[in-house]
C-alpha positions as CSV (number, residue, x, y, z in Angstrom):
1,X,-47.1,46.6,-57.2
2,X,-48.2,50.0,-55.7
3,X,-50.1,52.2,-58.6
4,X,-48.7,55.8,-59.3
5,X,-50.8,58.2,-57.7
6,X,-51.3,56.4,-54.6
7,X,-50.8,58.1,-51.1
8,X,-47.9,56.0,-49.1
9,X,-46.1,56.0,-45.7
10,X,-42.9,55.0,-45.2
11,X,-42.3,53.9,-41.6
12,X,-38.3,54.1,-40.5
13,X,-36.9,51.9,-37.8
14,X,-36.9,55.0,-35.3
15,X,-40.7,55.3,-36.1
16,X,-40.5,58.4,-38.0
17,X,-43.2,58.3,-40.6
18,X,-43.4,60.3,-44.0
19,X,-46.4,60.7,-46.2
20,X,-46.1,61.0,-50.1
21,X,-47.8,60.7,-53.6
22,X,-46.0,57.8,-55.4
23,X,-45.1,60.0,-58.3
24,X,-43.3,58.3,-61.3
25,X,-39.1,59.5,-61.1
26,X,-39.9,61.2,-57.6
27,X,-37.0,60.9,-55.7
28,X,-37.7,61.7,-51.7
29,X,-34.7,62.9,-49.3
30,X,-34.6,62.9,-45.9
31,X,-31.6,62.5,-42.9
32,X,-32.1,58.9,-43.4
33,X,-31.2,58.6,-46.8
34,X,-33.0,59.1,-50.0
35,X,-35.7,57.2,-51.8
36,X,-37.1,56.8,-55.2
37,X,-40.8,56.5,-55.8
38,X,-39.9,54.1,-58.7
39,X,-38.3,51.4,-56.3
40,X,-41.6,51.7,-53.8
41,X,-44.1,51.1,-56.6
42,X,-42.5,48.0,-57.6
43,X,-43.4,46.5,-54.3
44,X,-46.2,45.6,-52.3
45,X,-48.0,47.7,-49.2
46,X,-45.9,46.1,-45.7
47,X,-42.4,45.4,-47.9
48,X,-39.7,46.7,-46.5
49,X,-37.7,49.2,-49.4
50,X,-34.2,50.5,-48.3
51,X,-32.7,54.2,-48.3
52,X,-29.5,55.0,-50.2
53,X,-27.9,54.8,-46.7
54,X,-28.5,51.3,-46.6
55,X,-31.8,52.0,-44.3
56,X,-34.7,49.8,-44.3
57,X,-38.1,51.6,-44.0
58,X,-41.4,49.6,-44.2
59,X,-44.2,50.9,-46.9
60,X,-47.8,51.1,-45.8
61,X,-50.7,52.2,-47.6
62,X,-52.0,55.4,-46.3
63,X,-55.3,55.7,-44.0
64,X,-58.1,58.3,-43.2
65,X,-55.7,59.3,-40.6
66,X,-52.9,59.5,-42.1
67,X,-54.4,61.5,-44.9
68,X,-55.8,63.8,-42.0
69,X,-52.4,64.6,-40.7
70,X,-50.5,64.8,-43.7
71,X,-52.2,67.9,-45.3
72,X,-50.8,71.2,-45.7
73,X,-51.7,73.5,-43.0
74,X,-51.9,77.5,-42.7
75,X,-54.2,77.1,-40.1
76,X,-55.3,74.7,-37.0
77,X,-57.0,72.1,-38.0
78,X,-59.6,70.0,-37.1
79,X,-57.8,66.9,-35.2
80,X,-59.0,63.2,-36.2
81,X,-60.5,62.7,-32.2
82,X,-62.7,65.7,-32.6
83,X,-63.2,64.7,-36.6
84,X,-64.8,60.9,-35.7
85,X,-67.2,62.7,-33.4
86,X,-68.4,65.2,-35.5
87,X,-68.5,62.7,-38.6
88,X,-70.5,60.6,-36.8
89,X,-72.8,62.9,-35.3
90,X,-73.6,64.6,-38.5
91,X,-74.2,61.4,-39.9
92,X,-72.3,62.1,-42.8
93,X,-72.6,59.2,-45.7
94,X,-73.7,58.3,-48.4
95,X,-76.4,60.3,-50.2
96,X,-76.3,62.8,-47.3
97,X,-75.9,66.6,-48.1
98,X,-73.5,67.9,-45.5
99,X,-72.8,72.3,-45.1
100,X,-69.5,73.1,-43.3
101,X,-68.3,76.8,-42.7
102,X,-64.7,77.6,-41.7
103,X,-63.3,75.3,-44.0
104,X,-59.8,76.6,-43.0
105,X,-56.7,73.6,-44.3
106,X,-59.2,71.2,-45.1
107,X,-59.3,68.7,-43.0
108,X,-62.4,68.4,-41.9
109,X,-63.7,68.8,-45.5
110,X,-61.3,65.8,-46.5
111,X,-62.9,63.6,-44.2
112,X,-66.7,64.7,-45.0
113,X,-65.4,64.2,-48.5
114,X,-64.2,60.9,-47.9
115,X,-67.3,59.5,-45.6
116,X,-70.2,61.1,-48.3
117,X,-68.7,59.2,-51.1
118,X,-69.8,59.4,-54.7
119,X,-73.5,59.7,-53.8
120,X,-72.8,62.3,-51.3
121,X,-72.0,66.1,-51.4
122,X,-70.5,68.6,-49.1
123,X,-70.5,72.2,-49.5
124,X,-68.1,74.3,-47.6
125,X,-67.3,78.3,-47.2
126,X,-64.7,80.2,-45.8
127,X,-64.2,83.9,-45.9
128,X,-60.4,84.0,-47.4
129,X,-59.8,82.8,-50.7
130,X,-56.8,81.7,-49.5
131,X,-57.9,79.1,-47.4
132,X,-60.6,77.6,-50.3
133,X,-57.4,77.5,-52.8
134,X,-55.7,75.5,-50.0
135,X,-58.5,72.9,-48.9
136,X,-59.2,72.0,-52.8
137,X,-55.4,71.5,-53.1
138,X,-55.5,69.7,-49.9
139,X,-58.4,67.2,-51.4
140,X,-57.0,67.1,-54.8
141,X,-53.8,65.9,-53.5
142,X,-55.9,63.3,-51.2
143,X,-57.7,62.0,-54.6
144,X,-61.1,63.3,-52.8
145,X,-63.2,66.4,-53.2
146,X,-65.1,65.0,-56.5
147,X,-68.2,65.7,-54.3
148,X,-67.3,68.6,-52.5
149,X,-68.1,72.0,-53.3
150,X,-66.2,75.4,-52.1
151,X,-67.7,78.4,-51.9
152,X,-65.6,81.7,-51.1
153,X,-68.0,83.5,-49.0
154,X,-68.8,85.1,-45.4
155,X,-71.8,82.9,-44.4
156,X,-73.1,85.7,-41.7
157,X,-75.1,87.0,-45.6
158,X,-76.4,83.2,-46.1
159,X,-75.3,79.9,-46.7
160,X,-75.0,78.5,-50.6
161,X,-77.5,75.4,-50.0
162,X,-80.8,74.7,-48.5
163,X,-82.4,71.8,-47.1
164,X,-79.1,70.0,-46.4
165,X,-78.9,67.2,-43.8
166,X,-76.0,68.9,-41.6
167,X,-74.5,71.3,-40.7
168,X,-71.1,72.4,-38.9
169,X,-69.6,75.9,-38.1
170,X,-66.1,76.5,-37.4
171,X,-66.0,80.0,-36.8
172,X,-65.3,82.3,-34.2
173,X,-68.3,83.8,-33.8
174,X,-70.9,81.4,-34.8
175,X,-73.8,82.7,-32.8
176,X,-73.8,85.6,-35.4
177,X,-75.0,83.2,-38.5
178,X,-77.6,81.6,-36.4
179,X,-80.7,83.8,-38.0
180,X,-78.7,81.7,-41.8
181,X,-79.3,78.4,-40.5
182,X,-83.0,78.3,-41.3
183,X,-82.8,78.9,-44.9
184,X,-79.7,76.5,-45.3
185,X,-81.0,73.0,-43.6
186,X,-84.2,71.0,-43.3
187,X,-86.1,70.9,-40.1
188,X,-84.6,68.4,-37.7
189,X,-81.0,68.6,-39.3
190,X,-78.2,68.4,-36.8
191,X,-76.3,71.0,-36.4
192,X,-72.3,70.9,-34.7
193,X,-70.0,73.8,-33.7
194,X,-66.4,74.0,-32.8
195,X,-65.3,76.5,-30.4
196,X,-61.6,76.8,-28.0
197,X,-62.8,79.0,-25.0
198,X,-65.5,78.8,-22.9
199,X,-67.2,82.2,-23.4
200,X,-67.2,81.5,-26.9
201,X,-69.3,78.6,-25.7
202,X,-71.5,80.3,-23.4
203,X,-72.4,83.2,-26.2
204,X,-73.4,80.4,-28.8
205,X,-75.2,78.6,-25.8
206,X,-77.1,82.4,-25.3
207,X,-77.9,82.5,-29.2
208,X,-79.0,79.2,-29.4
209,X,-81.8,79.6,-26.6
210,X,-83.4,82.4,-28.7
211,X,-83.7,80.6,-32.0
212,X,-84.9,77.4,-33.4
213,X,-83.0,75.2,-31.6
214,X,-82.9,71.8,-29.3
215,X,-81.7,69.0,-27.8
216,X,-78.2,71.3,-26.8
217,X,-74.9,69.0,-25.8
218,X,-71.5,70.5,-24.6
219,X,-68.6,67.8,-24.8
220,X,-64.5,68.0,-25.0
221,X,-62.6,64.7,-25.9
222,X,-59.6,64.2,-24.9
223,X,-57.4,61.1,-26.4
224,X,-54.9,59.5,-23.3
225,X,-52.2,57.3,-25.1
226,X,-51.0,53.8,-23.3
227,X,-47.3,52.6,-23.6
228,X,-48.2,49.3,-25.4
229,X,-46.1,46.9,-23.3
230,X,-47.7,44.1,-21.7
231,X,-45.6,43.5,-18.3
232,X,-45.9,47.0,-17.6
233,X,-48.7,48.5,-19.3
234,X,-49.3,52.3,-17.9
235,X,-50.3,55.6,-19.6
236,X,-48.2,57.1,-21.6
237,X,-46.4,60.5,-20.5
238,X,-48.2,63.0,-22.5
239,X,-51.3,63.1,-24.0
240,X,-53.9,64.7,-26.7
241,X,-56.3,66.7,-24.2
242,X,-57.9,70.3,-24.9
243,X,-58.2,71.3,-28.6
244,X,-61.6,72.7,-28.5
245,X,-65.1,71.9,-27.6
246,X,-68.2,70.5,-30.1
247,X,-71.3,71.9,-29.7
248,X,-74.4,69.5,-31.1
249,X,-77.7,70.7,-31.6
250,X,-81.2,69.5,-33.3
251,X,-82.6,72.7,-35.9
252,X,-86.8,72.4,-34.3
253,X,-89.1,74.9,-34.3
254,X,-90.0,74.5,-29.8
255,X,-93.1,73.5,-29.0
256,X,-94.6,73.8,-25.4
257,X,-96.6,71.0,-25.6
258,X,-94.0,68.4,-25.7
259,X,-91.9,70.4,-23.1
260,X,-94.9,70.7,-20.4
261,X,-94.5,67.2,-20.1
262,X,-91.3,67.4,-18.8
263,X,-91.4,67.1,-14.9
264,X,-88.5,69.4,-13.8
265,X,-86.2,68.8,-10.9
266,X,-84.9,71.4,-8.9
267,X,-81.9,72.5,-10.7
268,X,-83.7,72.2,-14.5
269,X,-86.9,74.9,-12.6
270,X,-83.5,77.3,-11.6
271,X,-81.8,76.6,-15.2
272,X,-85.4,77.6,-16.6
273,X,-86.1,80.4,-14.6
274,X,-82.6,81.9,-15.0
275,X,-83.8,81.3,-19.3
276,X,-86.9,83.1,-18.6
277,X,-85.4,86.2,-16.7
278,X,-82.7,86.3,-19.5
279,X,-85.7,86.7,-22.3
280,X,-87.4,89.2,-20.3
281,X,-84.5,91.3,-20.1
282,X,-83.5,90.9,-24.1
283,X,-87.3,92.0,-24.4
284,X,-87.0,95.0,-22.4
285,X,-83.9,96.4,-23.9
């Protein structure tokens, strides 16, 4: 049997796929017939359950992903290719402290939540109230968040931890909380951003060479879908491409010692000179 409470998906012959709470005398409607949440929890996960139009829909226990996908939006979110990155760059886990800002719908914070585990914490902001109220429904309704904390609060006046392990900003103007970071992390912490558009790369980019910052990497991942069939195996016709792209970064204090030792090619003396000519100006005005 499936316990009450449990987080399900439903799987119909034409591969539609709904998400629910199994919630005792729940009865769920849809163009394919209804279906009570009674008759579901008296199977098990991969047993086929049939509509009151006769259908038959197949019950699976609900993943990560599925979880990811399923919460209530009022915002973009944070989509599960970009969400394994970041998780795994962060190296969120177990007895790891992890500070997000931007919390948005949630779905980042769900994962965090979900990765950290009972030894773990995650503390998030956001700015709007209304968005906090929505990610702690969002985990609540998940069964996670036991180990998150939500702040409502514009993280350009500080950050509500210190010494954490990680951090991430989803923000539209992250370069402006840069001068927070300090105060919020401990030294070596890595540090991920989230931006759509390339000048709101090449602004964080400019705030990051100022500041406390290194080991800088730009990426973009796109996910390209393949038609599963084996005598004519091919890409499928669309795929999941641009959604935005993740800055990493390493909070260090420089230090010109271990960077003399680097022997510069042509193009790193031009990127380094082009550095130095942008400090002198910043100086000057």
């Amino acid at each position: 049997m499936i316990p009450y409470n449990s987080i399900i998906v439903y799987v119909t012959p034409k591969k539609k796929r709904y998400i629910k709470k199994l919630t005792p005398g729940d009865v769920w409607h849809t163009n394919d017939g209804a279906l009570a949440a009674d008759a579901v929890a008296a199977l098990e996960y991969g047993a086929i359950a049939r509509t009151s139009l006769g259908m038959p829909v197949r019950v699976e226990e609900a993943t990560l992903y599925d979880l990811l996908m399923g919460i209530k939006r009022k915002t973009q979110i944070i989509y599960p290719k970009d969400i394994a990155q970041i998780c795994l760059r962060l190296g969120a886990g177990p007895d790891r402290t992890i500070v997000e800002a931007g919390c948005g719908s949630g779905s980042l914070t769900l994962a965090l939540s979900w990765f950290c585990g009972p030894t773990g914490k995650v503390v998030s902001h956001d700015s709007r109230e209304e968005f906090t109220r929505l990610a702690r429904r969002n985990l609540d309704w998940a069964g996670l968040g036991a180990n998150v904390v939500i702040h409502n609060r514009d993280v350009s006046a500080g950050f509500e931890a210190a010494g954490a392990d990680a951090l991430f900003l989803d923000m539209r103007e992250p370069w402006l909380c840069l001068g927070q970071i300090p105060q919020a992390v401990r030294p070596g912490a890595t540090l991920g951003f989230l931006l759509p558009t390339t000048p709101q790369v090449s602004a964080l980019l400019d705030g990051l060479e100022t500041g406390p910052f290194g080991e800088v990497e730009v990426c973009e991942i796109l996910l390209r879908p393949w038609k599963p069939l084996a005598d004519r195996l091919r890409p499928a016709d669309r795929m999941t491409s641009h959604t935005g792209f993740l800055v990493f970064c390493r909070y260090q204090k420089k230090c010109p010692e271990f960077d003399s030792w680097l022997a510069p090619g042509t193009r790193e003396r031009k990127q380094l000179a082009a550095a130095l000519e942008k400090q002198a100006a910043r100086s000057a005005g």
